[in-house]
C-alpha positions in Angstrom: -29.8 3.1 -39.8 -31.3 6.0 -37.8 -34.6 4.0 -37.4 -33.0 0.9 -36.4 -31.0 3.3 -33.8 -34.3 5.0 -32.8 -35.8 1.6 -32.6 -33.3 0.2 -29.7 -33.4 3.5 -28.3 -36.8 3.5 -27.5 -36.8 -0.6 -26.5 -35.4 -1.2 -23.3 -32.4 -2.5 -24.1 -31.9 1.4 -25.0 -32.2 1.7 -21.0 -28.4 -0.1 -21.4 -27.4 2.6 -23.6 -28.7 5.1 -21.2 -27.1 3.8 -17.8 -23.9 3.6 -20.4 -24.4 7.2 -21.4 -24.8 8.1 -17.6 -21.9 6.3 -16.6 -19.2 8.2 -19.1 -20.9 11.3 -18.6 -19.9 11.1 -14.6 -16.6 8.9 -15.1 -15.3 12.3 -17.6 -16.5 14.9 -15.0 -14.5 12.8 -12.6 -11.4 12.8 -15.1 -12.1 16.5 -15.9 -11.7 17.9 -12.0 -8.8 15.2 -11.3 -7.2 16.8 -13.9 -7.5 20.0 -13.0 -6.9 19.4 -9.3 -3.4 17.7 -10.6 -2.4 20.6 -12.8 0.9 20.9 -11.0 2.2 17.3 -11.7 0.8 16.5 -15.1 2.6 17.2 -18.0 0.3 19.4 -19.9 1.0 18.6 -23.6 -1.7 18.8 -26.6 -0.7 14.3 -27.1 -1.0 14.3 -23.0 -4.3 15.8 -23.2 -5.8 14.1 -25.8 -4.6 10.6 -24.8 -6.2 11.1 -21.3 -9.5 11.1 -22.7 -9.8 9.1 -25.6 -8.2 6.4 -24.0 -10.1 7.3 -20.6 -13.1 7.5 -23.2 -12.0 3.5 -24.0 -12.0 2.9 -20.3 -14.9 4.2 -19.7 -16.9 1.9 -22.2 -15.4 -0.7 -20.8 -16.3 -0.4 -17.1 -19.7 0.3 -18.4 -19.7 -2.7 -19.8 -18.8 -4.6 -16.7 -21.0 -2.0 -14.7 -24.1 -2.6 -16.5 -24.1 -6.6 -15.9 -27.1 -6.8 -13.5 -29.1 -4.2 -15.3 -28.9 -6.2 -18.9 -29.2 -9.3 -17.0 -33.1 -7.9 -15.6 -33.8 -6.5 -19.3 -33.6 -10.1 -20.3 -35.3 -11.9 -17.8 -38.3 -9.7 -17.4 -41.2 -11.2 -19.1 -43.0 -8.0 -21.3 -46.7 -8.7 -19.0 -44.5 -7.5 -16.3 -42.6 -4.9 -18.3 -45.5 -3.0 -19.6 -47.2 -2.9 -16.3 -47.6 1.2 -15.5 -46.4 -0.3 -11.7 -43.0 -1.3 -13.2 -41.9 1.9 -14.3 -41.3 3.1 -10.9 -39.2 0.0 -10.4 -36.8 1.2 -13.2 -36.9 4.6 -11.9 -35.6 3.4 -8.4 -32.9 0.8 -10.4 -32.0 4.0 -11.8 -31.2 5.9 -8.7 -29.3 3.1 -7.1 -27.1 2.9 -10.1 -26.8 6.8 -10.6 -26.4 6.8 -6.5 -23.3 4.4 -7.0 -21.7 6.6 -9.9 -21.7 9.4 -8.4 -20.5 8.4 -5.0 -17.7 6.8 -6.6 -17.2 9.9 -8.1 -16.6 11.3 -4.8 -14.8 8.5 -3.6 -12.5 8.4 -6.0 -11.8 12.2 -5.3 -11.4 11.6 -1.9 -8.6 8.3 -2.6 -6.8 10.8 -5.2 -6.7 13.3 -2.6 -4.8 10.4 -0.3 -2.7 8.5 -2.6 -3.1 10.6 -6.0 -4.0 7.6 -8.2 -6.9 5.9 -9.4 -8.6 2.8 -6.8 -5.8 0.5 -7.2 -4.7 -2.4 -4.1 -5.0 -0.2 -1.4 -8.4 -0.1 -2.0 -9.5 -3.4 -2.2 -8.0 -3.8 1.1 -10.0 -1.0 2.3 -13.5 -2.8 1.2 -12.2 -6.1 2.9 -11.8 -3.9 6.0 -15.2 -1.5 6.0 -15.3 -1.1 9.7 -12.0 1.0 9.7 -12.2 2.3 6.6 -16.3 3.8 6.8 -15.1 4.8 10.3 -11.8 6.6 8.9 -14.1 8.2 6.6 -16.8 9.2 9.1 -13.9 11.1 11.0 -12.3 12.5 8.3 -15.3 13.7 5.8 -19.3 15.1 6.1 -20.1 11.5 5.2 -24.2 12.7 5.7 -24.1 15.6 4.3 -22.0 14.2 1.1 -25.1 11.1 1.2 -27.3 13.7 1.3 -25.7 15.6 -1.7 -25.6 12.3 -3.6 -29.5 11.4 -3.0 -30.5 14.7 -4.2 -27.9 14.6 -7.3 -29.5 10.7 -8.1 -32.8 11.8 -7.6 -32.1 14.7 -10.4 -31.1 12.4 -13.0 -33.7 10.3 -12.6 -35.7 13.4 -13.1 -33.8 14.0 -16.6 -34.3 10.6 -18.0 -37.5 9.8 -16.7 -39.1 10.5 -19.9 -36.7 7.5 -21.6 -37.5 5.1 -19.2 -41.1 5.5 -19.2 -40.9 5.2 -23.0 -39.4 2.2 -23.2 -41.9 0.4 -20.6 -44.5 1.0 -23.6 -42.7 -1.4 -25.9 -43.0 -4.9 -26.2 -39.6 -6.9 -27.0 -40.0 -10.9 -27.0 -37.6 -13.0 -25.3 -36.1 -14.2 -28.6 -35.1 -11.0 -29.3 -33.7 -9.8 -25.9 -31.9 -12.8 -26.1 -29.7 -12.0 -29.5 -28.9 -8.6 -27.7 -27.8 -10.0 -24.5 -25.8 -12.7 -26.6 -23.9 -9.9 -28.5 -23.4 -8.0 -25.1 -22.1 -11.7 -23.6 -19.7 -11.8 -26.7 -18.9 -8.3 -25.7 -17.6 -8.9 -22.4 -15.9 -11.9 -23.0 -13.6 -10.3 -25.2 -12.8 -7.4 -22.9 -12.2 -9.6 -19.7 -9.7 -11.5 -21.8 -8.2 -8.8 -24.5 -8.3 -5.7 -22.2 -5.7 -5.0 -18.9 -4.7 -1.8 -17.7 -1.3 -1.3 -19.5 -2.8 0.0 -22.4 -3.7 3.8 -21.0 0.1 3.6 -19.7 1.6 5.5 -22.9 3.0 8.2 -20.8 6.3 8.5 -19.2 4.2 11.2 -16.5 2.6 8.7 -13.9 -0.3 11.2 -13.1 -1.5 11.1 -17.0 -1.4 7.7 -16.8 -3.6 7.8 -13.7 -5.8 9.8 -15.3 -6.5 8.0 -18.4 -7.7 5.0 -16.8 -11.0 4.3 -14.8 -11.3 4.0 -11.3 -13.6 1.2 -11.1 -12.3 -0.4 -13.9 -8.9 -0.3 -11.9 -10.3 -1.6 -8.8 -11.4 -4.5 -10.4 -8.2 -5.0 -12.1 -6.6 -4.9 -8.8 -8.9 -7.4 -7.4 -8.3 -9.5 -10.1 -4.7 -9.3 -10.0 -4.3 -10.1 -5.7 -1.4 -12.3 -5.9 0.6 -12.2 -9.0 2.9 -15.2 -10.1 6.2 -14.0 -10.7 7.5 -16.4 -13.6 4.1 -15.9 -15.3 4.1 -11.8 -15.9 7.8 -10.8 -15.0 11.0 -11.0 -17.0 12.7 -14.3 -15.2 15.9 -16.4 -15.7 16.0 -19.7 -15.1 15.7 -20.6 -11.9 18.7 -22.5 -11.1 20.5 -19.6 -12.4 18.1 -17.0 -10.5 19.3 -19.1 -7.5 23.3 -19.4 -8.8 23.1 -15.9 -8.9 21.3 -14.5 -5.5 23.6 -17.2 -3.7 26.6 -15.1 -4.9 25.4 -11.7 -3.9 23.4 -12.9 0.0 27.3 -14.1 0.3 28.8 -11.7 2.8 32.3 -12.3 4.8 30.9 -13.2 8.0 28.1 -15.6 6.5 28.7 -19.4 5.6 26.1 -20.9 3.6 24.8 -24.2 5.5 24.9 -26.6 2.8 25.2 -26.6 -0.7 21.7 -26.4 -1.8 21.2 -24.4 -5.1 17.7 -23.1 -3.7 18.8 -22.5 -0.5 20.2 -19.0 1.1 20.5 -20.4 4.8 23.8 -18.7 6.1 25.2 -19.0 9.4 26.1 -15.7 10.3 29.4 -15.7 13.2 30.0 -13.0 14.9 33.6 -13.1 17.1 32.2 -10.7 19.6 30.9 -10.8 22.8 27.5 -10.6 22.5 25.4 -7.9 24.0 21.9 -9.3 25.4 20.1 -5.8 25.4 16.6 -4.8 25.0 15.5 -3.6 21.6 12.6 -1.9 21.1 11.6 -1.2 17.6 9.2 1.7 16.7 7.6 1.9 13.3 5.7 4.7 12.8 3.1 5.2 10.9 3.6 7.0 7.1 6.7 9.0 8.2 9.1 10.6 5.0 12.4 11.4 5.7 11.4 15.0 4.8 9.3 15.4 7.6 12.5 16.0 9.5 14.7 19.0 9.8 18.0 16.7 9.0 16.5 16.1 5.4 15.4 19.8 4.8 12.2 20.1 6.4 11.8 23.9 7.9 8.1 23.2 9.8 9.5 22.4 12.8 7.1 19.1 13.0 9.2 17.3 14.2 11.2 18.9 17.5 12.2 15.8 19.8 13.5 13.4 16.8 15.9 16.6 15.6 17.4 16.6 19.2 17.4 13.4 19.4 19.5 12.4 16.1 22.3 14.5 17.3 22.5 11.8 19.8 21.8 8.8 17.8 23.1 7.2 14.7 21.5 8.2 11.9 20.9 6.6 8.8 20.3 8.9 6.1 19.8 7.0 2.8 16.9 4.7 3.5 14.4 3.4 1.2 10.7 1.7 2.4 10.3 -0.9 0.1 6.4 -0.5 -0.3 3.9 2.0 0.3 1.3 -0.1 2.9 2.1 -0.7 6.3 1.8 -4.3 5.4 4.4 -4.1 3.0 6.8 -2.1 5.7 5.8 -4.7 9.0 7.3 -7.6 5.8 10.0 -6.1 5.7 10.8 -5.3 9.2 9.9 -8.7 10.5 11.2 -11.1 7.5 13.4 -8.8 5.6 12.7 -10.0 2.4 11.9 -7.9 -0.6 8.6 -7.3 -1.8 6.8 -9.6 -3.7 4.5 -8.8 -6.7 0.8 -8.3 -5.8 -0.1 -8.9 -1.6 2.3 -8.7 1.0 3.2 -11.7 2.4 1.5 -10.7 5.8 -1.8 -11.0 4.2 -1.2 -13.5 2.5 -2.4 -17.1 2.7 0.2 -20.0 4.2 2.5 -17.2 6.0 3.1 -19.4 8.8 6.1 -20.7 10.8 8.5 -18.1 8.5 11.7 -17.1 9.6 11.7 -13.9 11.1 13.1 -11.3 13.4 11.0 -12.4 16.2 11.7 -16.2 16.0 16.0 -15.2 15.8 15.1 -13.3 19.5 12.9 -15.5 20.6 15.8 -18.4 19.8 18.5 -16.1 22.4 16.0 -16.1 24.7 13.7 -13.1 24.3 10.7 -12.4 24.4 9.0 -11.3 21.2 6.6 -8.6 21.3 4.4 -6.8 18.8 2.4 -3.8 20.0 -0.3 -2.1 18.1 -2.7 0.5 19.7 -5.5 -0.7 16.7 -7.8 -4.1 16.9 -5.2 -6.1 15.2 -7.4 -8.2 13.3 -6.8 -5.3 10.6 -4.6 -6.3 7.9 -3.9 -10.0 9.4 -1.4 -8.5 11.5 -3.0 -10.4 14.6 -2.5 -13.5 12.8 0.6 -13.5 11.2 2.8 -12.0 13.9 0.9 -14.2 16.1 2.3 -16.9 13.9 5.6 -16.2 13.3 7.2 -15.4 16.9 6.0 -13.1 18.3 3.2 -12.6 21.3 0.4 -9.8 19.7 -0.8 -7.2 22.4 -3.1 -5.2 20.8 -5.9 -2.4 21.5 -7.9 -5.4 23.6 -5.0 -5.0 25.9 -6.0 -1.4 27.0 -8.8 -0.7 29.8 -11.3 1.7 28.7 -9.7 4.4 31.5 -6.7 4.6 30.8 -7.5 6.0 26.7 -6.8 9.5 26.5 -8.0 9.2 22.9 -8.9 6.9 19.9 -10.3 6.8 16.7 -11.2 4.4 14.1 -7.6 3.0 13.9 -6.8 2.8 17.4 -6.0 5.1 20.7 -3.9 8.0 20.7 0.1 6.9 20.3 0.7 8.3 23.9 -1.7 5.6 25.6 0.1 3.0 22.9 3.1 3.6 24.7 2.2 4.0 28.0 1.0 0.0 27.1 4.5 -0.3 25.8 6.4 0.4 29.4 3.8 -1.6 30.8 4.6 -5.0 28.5 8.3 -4.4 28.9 8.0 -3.9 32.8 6.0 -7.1 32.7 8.7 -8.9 31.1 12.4 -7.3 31.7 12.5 -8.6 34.9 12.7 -12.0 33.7 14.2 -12.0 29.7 15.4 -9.6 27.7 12.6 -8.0 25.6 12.0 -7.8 21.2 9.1 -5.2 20.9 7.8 -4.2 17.7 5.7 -0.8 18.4 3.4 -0.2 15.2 2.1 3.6 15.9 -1.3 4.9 14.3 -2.1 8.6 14.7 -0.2 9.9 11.7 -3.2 9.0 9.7 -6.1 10.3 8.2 -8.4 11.8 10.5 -5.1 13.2 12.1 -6.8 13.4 15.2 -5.3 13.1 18.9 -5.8 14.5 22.3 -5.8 18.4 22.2 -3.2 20.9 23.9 -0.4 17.9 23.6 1.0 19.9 20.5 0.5 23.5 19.3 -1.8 22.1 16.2 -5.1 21.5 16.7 -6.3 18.2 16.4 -8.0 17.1 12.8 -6.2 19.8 10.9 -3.4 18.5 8.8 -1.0 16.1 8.9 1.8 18.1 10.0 -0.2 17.8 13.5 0.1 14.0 13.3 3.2 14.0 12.6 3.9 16.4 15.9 1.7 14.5 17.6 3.6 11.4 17.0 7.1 13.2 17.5 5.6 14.5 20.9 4.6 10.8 21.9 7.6 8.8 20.7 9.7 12.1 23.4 7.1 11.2 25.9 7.8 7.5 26.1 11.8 7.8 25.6 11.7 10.2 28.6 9.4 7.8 30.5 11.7 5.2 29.4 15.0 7.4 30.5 13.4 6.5 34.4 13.3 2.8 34.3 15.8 0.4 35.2 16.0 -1.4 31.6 16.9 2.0 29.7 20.5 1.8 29.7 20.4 -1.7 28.5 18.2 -1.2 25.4 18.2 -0.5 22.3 15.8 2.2 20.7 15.1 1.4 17.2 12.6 4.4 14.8 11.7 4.1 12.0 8.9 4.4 8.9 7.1 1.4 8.0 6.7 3.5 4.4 6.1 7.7 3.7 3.5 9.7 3.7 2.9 9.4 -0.1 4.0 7.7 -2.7 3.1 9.0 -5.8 4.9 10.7 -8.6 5.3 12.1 -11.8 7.3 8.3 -12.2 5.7 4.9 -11.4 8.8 4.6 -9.2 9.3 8.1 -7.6 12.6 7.2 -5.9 12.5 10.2 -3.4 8.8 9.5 -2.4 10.4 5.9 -0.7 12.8 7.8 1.4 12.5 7.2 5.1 14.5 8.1 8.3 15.4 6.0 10.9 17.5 6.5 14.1 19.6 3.8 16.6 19.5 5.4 20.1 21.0 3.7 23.0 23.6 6.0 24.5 25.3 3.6 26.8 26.1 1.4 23.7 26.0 3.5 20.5 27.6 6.1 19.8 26.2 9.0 17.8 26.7 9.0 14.0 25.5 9.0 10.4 25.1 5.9 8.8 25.2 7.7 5.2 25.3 4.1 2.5 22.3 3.2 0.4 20.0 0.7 2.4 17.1 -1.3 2.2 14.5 -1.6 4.7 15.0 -5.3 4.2 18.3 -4.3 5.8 17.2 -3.3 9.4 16.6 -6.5 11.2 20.4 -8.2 10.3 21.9 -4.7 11.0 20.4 -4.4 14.0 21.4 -8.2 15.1 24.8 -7.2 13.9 24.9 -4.3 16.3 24.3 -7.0 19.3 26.8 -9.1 18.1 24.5 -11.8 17.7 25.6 -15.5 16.0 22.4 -16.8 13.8 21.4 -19.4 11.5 19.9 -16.7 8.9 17.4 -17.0 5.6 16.9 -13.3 5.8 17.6 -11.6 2.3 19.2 -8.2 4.0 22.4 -7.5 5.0 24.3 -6.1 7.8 25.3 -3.0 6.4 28.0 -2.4 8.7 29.8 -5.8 7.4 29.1 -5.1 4.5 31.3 -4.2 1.4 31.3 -1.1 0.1 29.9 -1.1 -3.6 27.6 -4.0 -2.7 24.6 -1.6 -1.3 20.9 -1.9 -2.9 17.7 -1.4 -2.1 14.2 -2.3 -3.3 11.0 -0.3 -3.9 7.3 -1.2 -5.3 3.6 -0.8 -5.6 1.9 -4.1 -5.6 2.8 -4.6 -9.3 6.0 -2.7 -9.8 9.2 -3.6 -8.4 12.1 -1.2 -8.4 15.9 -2.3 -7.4 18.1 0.8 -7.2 21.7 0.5 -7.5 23.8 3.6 -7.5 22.3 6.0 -9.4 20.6 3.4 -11.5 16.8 2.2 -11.3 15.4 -0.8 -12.7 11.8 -1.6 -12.9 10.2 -4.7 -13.6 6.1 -4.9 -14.6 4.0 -7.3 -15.5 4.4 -8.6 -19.3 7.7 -8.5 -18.7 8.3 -5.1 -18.6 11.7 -4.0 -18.1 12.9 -0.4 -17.8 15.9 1.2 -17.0 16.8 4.9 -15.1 19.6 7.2 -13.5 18.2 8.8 -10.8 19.3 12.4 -9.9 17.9 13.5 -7.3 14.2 13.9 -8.3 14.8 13.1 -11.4 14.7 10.1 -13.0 15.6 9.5 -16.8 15.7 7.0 -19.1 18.5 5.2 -19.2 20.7 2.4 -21.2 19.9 -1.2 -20.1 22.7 -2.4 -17.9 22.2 -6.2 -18.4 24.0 -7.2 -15.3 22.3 -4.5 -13.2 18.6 -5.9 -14.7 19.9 -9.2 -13.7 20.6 -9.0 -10.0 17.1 -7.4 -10.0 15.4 -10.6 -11.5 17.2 -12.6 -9.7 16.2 -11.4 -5.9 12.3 -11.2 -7.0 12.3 -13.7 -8.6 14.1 -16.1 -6.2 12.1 -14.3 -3.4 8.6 -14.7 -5.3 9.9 -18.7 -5.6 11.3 -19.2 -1.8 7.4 -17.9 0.0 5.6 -19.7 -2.7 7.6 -23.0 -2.1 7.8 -22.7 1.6 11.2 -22.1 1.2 11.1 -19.0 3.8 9.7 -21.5 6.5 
C-alpha cells in the first residue's frame, strides 16, 4: 500500500494530490481566523467546534474536487515527450502559482465578504462578479488592493518554492495515456457523484447561523449559489395544492375596502374604493441605502448619527415596527415598486421576463403622474435601468448629471447631496405640468463610506456611522431646499430603507437584523404620529396610495395598514433561499427540501417553537402563490 501510495505520489497525478493538499491547507487557515474573528457570535461548544471542521474538512475536499478540474484535465492530455521535457517543469511551476495565487486571494476575499455580510460567498456575490466594474472599483476604494496583490504574489511565489521539489519529481516519470486515463475516469466518477449527492444543507447541523457559516466552503458556496439562481418554488419548498394555495391567499388579500374583480381562483385583482376625496399630491419616495432602524435615536441608538431624521420624526408619522423583506437593494426596490413578497432565489428585478408588471409607478402613472426613479449610480447596475424602465417609470440616472455640478463620487455613484440637487431639478421639470411619483435610490451609505469632507463632523472613509451622517445631512439638505419651492406643501415625503445595514445572525432568520425605519412627512396633510402595528415592506406602496385617497384596480400583495384589521398584520423576511413570515411573535421559515421550521420571537431571541399548522399555512400559501403569479405572468 505505501509503494503504491509513493508510486502516485511521485507520478503526476500526485501533482492533483498536491494542489488538493494546498487547497485544504489555505481553505482551514481561512476557517481557523473566521473563527476566531467571530468569537463573539459563535456558540463555542466542544460538538460546535469539532463539526466546523470535520464537516468543513468534507467541504473542503469537495471544492478541491471541483477546483482541480483544469489541472487533471492537462495531467491527462499531456503527452509524456512533452512532460518530461526539463522546459515543462517551469510550466507547472507557473500553473502552480496561478492556482496558489487564486487560493489565497480568495482567502482574502473571503475575509473581506465576512467582514461585510458575515457569511461565506453566497448570492450576493455572484452578483458582485456579474458586476466587476463596481465591485473591483468598490474594492479599490475601500482596500490596499496593490499592496494585498503584492502580498499574494510574494505568498504564491513561496509555495511554489516549497513544493518545487514535488513537481520537478514527477516531470521525471513516464505515465502512458492508458493509465492517466483510468485515473481521470475514477476522478470523473468522483465528481459526478458529488455534483449530484452533495448540496450545502449538510454542514447546517447547527441551530448558531455563524457555525454553520463556518463549516462550509466559500467557493464551494459560491458555486452552489450560482447553481441555485432562480429556485422553483413547488420543486424545493413545502407547497399545497395550488388551487388551495390560491383559495387561501384570496381569503387573507381580502380587506373591507377591496372587491375582487372576478371570480378567478388564480387571480388577486381587487378594486380598491376609496369614498374620499382624493388628494393629487406629490410623493416623493426616498430609499436609502442599508439604513437599520437602530441607526436612529427613536430605536435606541445613542451616536447621534442621525441628527435631522430625530427632529424630523417628531414631525412625521412614524412607523416603528417595520421589516425589509430582503437584504439586497434589489430585493427592497421589489418590494417598494411591486409589493410583492420575496421570491426564492433572484429578485424579480433581475430577473428575466419582468416586464409590463403591475407596479407603484404604472397605478401613478394611470392618475396622471409622472413616474420617476432617480439613482445617483450608472443604472445599468443590478437591471435597475431596465426594469424600472419597463414597468412605469422614466429612469434618470448618474448620465443625467454634468461633470460640474459633482461635488463627489465613487464607484457607485456621486455624493447623495448632488443626487438630490438632480432630484429638485426633475421635480421642477415636471410639477409644473403633473403631479410627480419619484423614487430616490441613495448610495453613499456604502462601503467605501466616502463623501465630500467638512459636510459632517466624520471624516470621510472612516466608518459607517459617517455614511450614515452623511446621508442624514443630505436627505436635511434637500428637505430644506425642498421647504423653498412651490410644490412643498403639496407633497408627500416618503423615507425609508430598502434593507439594514446587516443581516446576519446567530439565526438564519435574525428577525431584529430586518428592522427598518421609515417616516411620512408632509405637514400640510399628515399629521405627526406613530404608526406602531407589524408591517411589511410589501405594505408601503398601498398604504401610501391609501393615504391619498386613491381608487385603484390593484394586484399588489400588501395592504393598507391603516384599513386594515387589527390581528391581520404580517410581514415577510429572506435571503435568497430562506423565507421567513412573522406573525405575532411567531416565525416561520421555509428552505429548500422542504424545510419547515417554527419560532417565537422575543426580542432577539428566537426559539424553537411548536408547529402552528395554520400559521405554516398562510406562509406557503403567499410564496407559493407569489412564486406561481411572476412565473405565470400573472403579476403582468
Amino acid at each position: 500500500m505505501f509503494l503504491l501510495e509513493n508510486k502516485i505520489r511521485k507520478e503526476r497525478t500526485g501533482l492533483w494530490l498536491l494542489l488538493c493538499i494546498i487547497l485544504i491547507v489555505i481553505s482551514t487557515f481561512t476557517r481557523i481566523v473566521l473563527n476566531a474573528k467571530s468569537f463573539s457570535d459563535v456558540d463555542f461548544t466542544i460538538i460546535n467546534e469539532i463539526g466546523i471542521f470535520i464537516w468543513g474538512f468534507v467541504y473542503d475536499l469537495i471544492n478541491a474536487i471541483y477546483f482541480t478540474v483544469p489541472l487533471m484535465l492537462y495531467l491527462w492530455l499531456i503527452p509524456d515527450k512533452i512532460y518530461q521535457k526539463k522546459w515543462h517543469r517551469y510550466v507547472l511551476y507557473t500553473l502552480f502559482f496561478i492556482f496558489s495565487f487564486l487560493l489565497l486571494f480568495n482567502g482574502i476575499a473571503e475575509w473581506l465578504f465576512w467582514d461585510e455580510f458575515n457569511v461565506r460567498f453566497n448570492f450576493i456575490a455572484v452578483d458582485y462578479l456579474v458586476y466587476t466594474t463596481e465591485v473591483m472599483g468598490n474594492i479599490q476604494q475601500s482596500y490596499p488592493l496593490e499592496w494585498i496583490i503584492v502580498a499574494v504574489i510574494i505568498l504564491s511565489g513561496l509555495v511554489v518554492f516549497l513544493v518545487r521539489s514535488r513537481i520537478t519529481e514527477s516531470s521525471t516519470q513516464s505515465l502512458h495515456f492508458k493509465q492517466r486515463t483510468r485515473y481521470v475516469g475514477i476522478y470523473m466518477v468522483l465528481l459526478f457523484i458529488t455534483a449530484f449527492t452533495v448540496t450545502s444543507k449538510h454542514h447546517r447541523f447547527s441551530n448558531n447561523s455563524y457555525v454553520n457559516e463556518l463549516a462550509g466552503n466559500g467557493l464551494y458556496e459560491l458555486f452552489a449559489a450560482y447553481r441555485n439562481n432562480e429556485l422553483d418554488y413547488e420543486q424545493f419548498y413545502k407547497s399545497v395544492k395550488i388551487d388551495e394555495a390560491f383559495d387561501l391567499i384570496r381569503s387573507v388579500v381580502k380587506t373591507k375596502e377591496a372587491e375582487f374583480v372576478n371570480s378567478d381562483r388564480y387571480s388577486i385583482e381587487r378594486n380598491i374604493v376609496s369614498h374620499d376625496v382624493e388628494k393629487r399630491l406629490n410623493v416623493v419616495l426616498i430609499s436609502v441605502e442599508s439604513f437599520s432602524a437602530d441607526f436612529m435615536k427613536l430605536f435606541g441608538n445613542t451616536d447621534g448619527i442621525t441628527p435631522f431624521l430625530d427632529s424630523l420624526s417628531n414631525h412625521s408619522l412614524v412607523f416603528t415596527d417595520l421589516y425589509a423583506t430582503g437584504t439586497r437593494t434589489v430585493r427592497g426596490l421589489e418590494a417598494l415598486s411591486l409589493c410583492v413578497p420575496p421570491t426564492p432565489g433572484q429578485s424579480i428585478v433581475r430577473r428575466p421576463n419582468n416586464e409590463e408588471l403591475f407596479s407603484l409607478g404604472k397605478v401613478f402613472k394611470e392618475k396622471g403622474y409622472e413616474s420617476k426613479y432617480i439613482y445617483g449610480g450608472y443604472g445599468y447596475f443590478d437591471n435597475m435601468n431596465y426594469f424600472f424602465g419597463n414597468n412605469g417609470y422614466t429612469v434618470v440616472d448618474r448620465s443625467a448629471i454634468a461633470e460640474e455640478d459633482i461635488d463627489y463620487e465613487n464607484i457607485w455613484g456621486v455624493a447623495d447631496e448632488n443626487l438630490f440637487e438632480l432630484a429638485l431639478k426633475e421635480m421642477e421639470k415636471s410639477t409644473t405640468e403633473k403631479p410627480v411619483f419619484a423614487h430616490i435610490m441613495t448610495t453613499s451609505n456604502h462601503r467605501p463610506y466616502t463623501y465630500p469632507e467638512e459636510r459632517i463632523d466624520i471624516p470621510s472613509h472612516t466608518s459607517r456611522q459617517g455614511a450614515v451622517k452623511y446621508t442624514d445631512y443630505s436627505i436635511g439638505k434637500f428637505i430644506k431646499e425642498s421647504s423653498r419651492k412651490p410644490w412643498f406643501n403639496n407633497t408627500l415625503f416618503v423615507i425609508v430603507a430598502d434593507h439594514c445595514a446587516s443581516s446576519a445572525g446567530k439565526t438564519e432568520l435574525p428577525v431584529n437584523k430586518y428592522h427598518i425605519p421609515m417616516l411620512i412627512y408632509s405637514p400640510s396633510h399628515i399629521a405627526p404620529g406613530r404608526m406602531e402595528r407589524l408591517m411589511s415592506q410589501i405594505d408601503i406602496g398601498p398604504t401610501v396610495l391609501g393615504l391619498l385617497n386613491f381608487s385603484y384596480a390593484s394586484k399588489f400583495y400588501g395592504y393598507d395598514m391603516f384599513k386594515l384589521e387589527p390581528g391581520r398584520e404580517r410581514a415577510f423576511i429572506s435571503t435568497y433561499q430562506s423565507l421567513g413570515y412573522i406573525k405575532g411573535d411567531k416565525l416561520i421559515v421555509l428552505s429548500p427540501q422542504l424545510k419547515v421550521e417554527s419560532f417565537t420571537v422575543s426580542g432577539k431571541e428566537q426559539i424553537k417553537a411548536k408547529p402552528d399548522q395554520n400559521t405554516i399555512n398562510e406562509a406557503i400559501a403567499w410564496y407559493q402563490t407569489a412564486s406561481y403569479s411572476f412565473t405565470h405572468g400573472l403579476m403582468k
